[in-house]
C-alpha positions as CSV (number, residue, x, y, z in Angstrom):
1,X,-15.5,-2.4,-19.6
2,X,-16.8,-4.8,-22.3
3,X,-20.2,-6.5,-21.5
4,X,-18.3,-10.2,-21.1
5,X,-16.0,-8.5,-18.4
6,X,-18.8,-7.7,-16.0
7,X,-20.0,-11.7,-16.0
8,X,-17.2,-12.1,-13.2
9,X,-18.2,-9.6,-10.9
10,X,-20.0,-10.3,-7.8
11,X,-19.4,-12.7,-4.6
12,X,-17.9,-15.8,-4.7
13,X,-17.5,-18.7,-2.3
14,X,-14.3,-20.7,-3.2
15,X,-11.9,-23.6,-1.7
16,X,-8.7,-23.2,-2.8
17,X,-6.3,-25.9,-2.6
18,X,-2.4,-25.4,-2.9
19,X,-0.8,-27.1,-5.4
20,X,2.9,-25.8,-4.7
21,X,4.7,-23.3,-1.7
22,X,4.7,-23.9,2.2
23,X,1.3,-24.7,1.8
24,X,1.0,-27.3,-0.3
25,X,-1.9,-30.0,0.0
26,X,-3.6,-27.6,2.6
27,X,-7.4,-26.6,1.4
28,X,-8.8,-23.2,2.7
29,X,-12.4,-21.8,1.7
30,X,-12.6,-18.3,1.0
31,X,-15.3,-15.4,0.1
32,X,-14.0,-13.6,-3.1
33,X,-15.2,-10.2,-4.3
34,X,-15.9,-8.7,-0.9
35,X,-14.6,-8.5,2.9
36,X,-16.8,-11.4,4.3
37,X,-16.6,-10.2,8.1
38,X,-17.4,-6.1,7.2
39,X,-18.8,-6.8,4.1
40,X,-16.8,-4.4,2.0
41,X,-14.5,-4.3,-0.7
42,X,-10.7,-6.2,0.4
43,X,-7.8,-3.9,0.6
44,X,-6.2,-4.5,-2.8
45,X,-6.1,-3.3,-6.6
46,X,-5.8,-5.5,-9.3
47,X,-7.5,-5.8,-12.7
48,X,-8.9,-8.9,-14.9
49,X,-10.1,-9.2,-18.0
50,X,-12.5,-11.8,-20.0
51,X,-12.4,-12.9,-23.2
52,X,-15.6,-15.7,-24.2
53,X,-15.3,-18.0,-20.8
54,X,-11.8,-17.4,-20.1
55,X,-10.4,-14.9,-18.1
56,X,-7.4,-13.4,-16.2
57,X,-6.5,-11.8,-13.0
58,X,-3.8,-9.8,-10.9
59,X,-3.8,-7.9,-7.7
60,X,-1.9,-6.5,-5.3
61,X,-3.0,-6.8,-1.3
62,X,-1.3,-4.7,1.6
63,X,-2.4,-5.4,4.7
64,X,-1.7,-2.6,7.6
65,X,-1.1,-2.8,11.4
66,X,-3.3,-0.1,13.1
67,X,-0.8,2.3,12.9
68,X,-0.6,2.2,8.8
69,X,2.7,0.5,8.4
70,X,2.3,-2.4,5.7
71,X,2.8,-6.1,7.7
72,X,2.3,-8.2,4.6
73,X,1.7,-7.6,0.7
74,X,0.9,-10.1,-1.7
75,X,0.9,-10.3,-5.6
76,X,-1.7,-12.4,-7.0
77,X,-2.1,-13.7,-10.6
78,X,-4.1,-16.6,-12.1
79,X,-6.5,-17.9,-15.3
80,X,-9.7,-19.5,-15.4
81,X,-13.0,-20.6,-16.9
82,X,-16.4,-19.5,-16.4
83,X,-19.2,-21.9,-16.2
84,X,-21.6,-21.1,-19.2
85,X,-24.4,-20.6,-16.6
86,X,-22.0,-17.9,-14.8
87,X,-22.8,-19.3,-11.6
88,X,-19.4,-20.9,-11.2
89,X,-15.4,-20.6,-12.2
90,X,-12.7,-22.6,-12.0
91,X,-9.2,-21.0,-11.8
92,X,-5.2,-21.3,-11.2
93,X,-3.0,-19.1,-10.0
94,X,-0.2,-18.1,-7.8
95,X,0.9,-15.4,-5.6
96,X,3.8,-14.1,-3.6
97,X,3.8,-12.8,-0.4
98,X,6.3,-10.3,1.1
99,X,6.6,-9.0,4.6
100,X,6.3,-5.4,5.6
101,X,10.0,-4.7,5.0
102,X,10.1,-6.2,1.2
103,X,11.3,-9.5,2.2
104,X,10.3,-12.8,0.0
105,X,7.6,-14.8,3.0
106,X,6.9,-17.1,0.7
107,X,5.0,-18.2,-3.1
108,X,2.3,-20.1,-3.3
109,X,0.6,-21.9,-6.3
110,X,-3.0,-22.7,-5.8
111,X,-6.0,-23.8,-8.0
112,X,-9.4,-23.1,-7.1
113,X,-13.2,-23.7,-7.4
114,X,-15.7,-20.9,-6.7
115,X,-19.6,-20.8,-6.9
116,X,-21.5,-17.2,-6.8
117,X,-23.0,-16.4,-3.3
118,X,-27.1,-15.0,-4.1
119,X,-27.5,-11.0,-3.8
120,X,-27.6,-11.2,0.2
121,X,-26.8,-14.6,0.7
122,X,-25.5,-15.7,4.2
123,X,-21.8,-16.5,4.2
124,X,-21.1,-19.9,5.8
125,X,-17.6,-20.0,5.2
């Protein structure tokens, strides 16, 4: 991974607000990087890349009932810009969600304004 690709990793705190789908106009704050309740890594895949302060994204989230059947996937994708301190990103994006039996749920467009959380920080979210 080039050196400039590692200046996005870490925790985020972000609110998002949708720009386009069902939820449109609606704001939601979010942790980004980690599971905020266990504190582990989210259930997706994805893969971005950085080039100077710009950067790119896409993932892929399934999320399980107990038993391991997938209830809802979604396919995320967005750009941004990172702060020249690092300690901040803005970033727009959209994704598409699908229920458990490959049916269209809905697509969202979104933009979104994160600052990084301090090694150990508590998350007020």
């Amino acid at each position: 991974m080039a050196e400039n690709n590692k200046a996005i990793e870490g925790e985020w705190q972000a609110l998002l607000t949708f720009t386009g789908g069902p939820r449109q106009g609606e704001h939601e704050r979010v942790i980004l990087g980690i599971d905020a309740e266990n504190r582990r890594l989210p259930p997706a895949i994805g893969e971005w890349t950085a080039e100077s302060d710009r950067f790119s994204y896409w993932l892929n989230a399934v999320l399980n009932e107990p038993g391991g059947r997938p209830t809802v996937i979604v396919y995320g994708h967005g750009e941004g810009t990172l702060a020249a301190d690092g300690q901040a990103f803005t970033v727009s994006g959209g994704s598409e969600v699908y229920g458990g039996n490959g049916e269209l749920l809905a697509t969202n467009l979104a933009d979104a304004c994160a600052t990084r959380l301090a090694a150990g920080a508590r998350l007020g979210v």
